[in-house]
C-alpha positions in Angstrom: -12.5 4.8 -27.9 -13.2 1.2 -27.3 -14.1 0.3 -23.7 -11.5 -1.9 -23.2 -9.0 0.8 -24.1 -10.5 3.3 -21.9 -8.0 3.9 -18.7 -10.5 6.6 -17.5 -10.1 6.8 -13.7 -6.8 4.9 -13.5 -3.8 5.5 -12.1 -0.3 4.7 -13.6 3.6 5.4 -12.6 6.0 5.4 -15.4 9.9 5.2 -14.8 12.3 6.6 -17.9 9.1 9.1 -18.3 11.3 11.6 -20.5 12.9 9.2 -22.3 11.8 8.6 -26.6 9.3 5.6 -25.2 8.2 7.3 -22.2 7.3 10.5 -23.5 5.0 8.7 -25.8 3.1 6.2 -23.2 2.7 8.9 -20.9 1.0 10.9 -23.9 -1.2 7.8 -24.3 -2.0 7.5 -21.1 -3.1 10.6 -20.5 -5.2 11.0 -24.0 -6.6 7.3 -22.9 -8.3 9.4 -19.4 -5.2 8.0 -16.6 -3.7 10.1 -14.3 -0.3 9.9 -14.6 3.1 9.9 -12.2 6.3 10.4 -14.0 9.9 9.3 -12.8 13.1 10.0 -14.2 16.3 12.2 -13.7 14.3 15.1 -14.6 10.6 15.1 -15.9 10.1 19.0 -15.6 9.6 18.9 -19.6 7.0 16.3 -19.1 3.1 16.9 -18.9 1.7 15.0 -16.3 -0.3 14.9 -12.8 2.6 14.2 -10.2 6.3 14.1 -10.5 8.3 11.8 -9.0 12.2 13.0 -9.8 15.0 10.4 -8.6 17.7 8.3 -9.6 17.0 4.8 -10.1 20.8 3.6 -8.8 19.5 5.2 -4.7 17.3 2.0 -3.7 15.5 3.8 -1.2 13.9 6.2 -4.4 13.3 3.3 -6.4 11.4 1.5 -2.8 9.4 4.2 -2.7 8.1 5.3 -5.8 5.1 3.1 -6.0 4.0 4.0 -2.3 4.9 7.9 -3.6 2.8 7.2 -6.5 0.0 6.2 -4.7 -0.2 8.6 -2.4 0.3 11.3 -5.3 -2.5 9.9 -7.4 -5.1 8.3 -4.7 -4.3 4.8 -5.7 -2.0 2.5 -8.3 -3.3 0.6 -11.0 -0.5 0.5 -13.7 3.3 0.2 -12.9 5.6 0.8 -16.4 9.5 0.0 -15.9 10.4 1.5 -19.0 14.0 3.0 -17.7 16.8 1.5 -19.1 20.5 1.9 -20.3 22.5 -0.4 -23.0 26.4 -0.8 -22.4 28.1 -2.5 -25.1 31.1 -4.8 -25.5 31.7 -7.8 -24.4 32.2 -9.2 -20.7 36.3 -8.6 -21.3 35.2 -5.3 -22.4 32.9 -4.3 -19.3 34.0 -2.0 -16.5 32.4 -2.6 -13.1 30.7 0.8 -13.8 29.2 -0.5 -16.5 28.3 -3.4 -14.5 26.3 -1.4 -11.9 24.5 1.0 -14.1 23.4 -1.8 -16.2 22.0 -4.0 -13.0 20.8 -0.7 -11.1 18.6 0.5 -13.6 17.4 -2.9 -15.9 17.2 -5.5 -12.9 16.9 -4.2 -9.5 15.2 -1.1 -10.0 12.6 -2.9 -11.2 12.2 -6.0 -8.7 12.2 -2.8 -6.2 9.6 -1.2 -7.7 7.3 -4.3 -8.4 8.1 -5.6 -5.3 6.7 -2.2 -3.4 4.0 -2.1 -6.0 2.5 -5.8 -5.8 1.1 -5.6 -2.3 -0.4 -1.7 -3.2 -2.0 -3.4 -6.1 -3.0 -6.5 -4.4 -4.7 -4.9 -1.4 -6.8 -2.7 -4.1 -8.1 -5.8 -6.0 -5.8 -6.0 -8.9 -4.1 -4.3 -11.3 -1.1 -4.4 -14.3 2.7 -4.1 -14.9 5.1 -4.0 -17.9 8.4 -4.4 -17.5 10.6 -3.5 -20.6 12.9 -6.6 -21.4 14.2 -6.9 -25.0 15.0 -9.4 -27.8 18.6 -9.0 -26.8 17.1 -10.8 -23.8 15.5 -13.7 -25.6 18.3 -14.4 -27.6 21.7 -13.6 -27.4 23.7 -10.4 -29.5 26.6 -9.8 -30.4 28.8 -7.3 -28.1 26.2 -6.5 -25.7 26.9 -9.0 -22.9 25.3 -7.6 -20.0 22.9 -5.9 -21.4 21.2 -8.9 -22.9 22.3 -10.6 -19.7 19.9 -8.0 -17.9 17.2 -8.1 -19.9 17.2 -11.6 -19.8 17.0 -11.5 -16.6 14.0 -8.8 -16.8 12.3 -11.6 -19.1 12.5 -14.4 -16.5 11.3 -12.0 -13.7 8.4 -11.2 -15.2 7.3 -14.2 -16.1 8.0 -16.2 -12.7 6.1 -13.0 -11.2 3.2 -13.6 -13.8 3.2 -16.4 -12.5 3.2 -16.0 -8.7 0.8 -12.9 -8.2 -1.8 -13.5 -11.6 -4.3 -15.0 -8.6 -3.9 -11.4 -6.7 -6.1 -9.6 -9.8 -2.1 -8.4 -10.6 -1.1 -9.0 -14.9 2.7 -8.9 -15.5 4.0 -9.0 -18.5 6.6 -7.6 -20.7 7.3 -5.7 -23.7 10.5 -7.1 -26.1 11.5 -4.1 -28.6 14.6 -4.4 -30.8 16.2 -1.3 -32.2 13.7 1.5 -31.6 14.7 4.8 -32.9 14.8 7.2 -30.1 17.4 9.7 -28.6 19.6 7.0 -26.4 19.9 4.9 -29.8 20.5 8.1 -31.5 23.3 9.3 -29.0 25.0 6.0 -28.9 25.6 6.0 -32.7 27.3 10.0 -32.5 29.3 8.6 -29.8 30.7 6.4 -32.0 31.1 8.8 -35.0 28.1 7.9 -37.1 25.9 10.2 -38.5 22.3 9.2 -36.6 20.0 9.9 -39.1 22.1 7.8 -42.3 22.8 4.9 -39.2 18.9 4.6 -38.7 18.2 4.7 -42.5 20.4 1.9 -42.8 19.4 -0.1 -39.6 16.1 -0.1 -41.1 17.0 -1.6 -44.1 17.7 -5.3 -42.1 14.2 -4.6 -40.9 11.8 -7.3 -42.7 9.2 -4.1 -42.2 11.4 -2.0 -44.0 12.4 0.5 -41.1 13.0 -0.1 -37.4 10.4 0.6 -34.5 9.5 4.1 -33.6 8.8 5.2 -29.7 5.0 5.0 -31.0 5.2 1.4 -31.8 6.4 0.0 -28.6 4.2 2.7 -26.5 0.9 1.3 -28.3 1.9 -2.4 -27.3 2.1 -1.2 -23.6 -1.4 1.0 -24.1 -2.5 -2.5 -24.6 -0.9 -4.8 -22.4 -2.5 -2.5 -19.4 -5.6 -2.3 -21.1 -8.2 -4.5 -20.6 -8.0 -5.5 -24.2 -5.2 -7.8 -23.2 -7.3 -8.9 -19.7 -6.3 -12.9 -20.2 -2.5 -11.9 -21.0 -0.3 -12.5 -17.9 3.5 -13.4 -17.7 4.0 -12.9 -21.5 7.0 -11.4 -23.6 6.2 -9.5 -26.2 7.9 -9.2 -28.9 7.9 -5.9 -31.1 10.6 -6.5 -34.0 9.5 -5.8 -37.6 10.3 -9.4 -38.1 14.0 -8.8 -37.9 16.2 -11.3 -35.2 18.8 -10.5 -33.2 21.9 -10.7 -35.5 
C-alpha cells in the first residue's frame, strides 16, 4: 500500500455506516489500518471498533457523535457524513414530513456533526472531513426539489467550511455521486413498481461509462479525499458521474 494511502493509526466516524456506501468505506477503512466508529439506525451487522447507534433527526445524538467517537477510539482524525435520504416530487408535491427528514439528515445533521468535530480535530493538529453532497446539488433535477435543494446546500457548506478552517490542519471537502446502485436506489424503484435489477440495467445505459456507479466507486473517492494522497485538496466537490449530467 502506498504511504499516502496508509490510514494506519487513524481514527474515523462514519454516519449511514450500514448503508450500500457505508458498508464499503468502512471496509476500506478498516483494510487501509483505521480504527473505525460506525453510526446509523442499527450497525450491529457492521464490523467495526465502536458503535455509535442513533438517529440522525435527535440533535443531541447527532452533537455528540464526534465527542462519542473520540472518546470511543482515543482521538478523531476523519469525520464521513455519508447518511442521507432522497424524497422526490416537486415543492407542490412535498409534505412537511418530507421536508424534515430531508433537512434532518442531509443538512443539519451534518453542520452538527462538523461543527462538534472541528474544534476535536483542531485542538489535535488537524485532520479531514467528507460530506456527501450530489450532482443533484450542482445542478438542478427534475422532481427532486428538496433534495437537490439539500444537497446544494451540503455543497456550499463545505466549501465555505473549506474555506474557514483549512488554516486549523482541518481538509473539507465533498464527494458528488449521481445514481449509485445501492439498496435505497434499489428500494425506491420497487416502490414504485419497477423491477430493480431491469431499472439499473437501463439507468446505466444513459451512463457515458456504460453502467452507473457502484458503492465501490464512490467509497474509493472518499479512501482518497482522507488520504494523504489528496493532502492539497480542501473545499472541493467532487464529482463521481460516469460522464453522465443531471437530466
Amino acid at each position: 500500500m502506498d504511504d499516502v494511502m496508509n490510514l494506519k493509526g487513524k481514527s474515523a466516524l462514519v454516519t449511514g455506516a450500514a448503508g450500500g456506501i457505508g458498508a464499503s468505506i468502512v471496509q476500506r477503512l478498516r483494510n487501509a489500518g483505521a480504527r473505525v466508529a460506525v453510526a446509523d439506525r442499527a450497525v450491529d451487522a457492521i464490523e467495526a471498533e465502536a458503535y455509535l447507534p442513533g438517529d440522525l433527526l435527535v440533535p443531541e445524538y447527532a452533537d455528540q457523535l464526534p465527542g462519542a467517537a473520540a472518546s470511543a477510539l482515543g482521538g478523531l482524525d476523519i469525520v464521513i457524513n455519508n447518511a442521507g435520504v432522497i424524497t422526490r416530487g416537486s415543492v407542490t408535491d412535498t409534505t412537511d414530513a418530507d421536508w424534515s427528514l430531508s433537512l434532518g439528515v442531509n443538512v443539519e445533521a451534518p453542520f452538527r456533526i462538523c461543527r462538534a468535530a472541528i474544534p476535536i480535530m483542531a485542538d489535535a493538529g488537524g485532520g479531514a472531513i467528507v460530506n456527501t453532497a450530489s450532482c443533484w446539488g450542482l445542478r438542478p433535477g427534475p422532481n427532486h426539489a428538496v433534495y437537490c435543494m439539500t444537497k446544494a446546500a451540503i455543497a456550499s457548506l463545505t466549501q465555505c467550511m473549506g474555506m474557514d478552517h483549512a488554516h486549523q490542519g482541518i481538509r473539507i471537502n465533498a464527494v458528488c455521486p449521481n445514481e449509485v446502485n445501492t439498496p435505497m436506489l434499489r428500494s425506491g424503484f420497487e416502490k414504485r413498481g419497477f423491477d430493480p435489477d431491469t431499472a439499473v440495467a437501463e439507468l446505466g445505459r444513459t451512463v457515458p461509462l456504460g453502467r452507473i456507479a457502484e458503492p465501490d466507486d464512490i467509497a474509493d473517492v472518499i479512501m482518497f479525499l482522507v488520504s494523504d494522497a489528496s493532502r492539497y485538496v480542501c473545499g472541493t466537490l467532487v464529482e463521481v458521474n460516469g460522464g453522465k449530467p443531471v437530466s
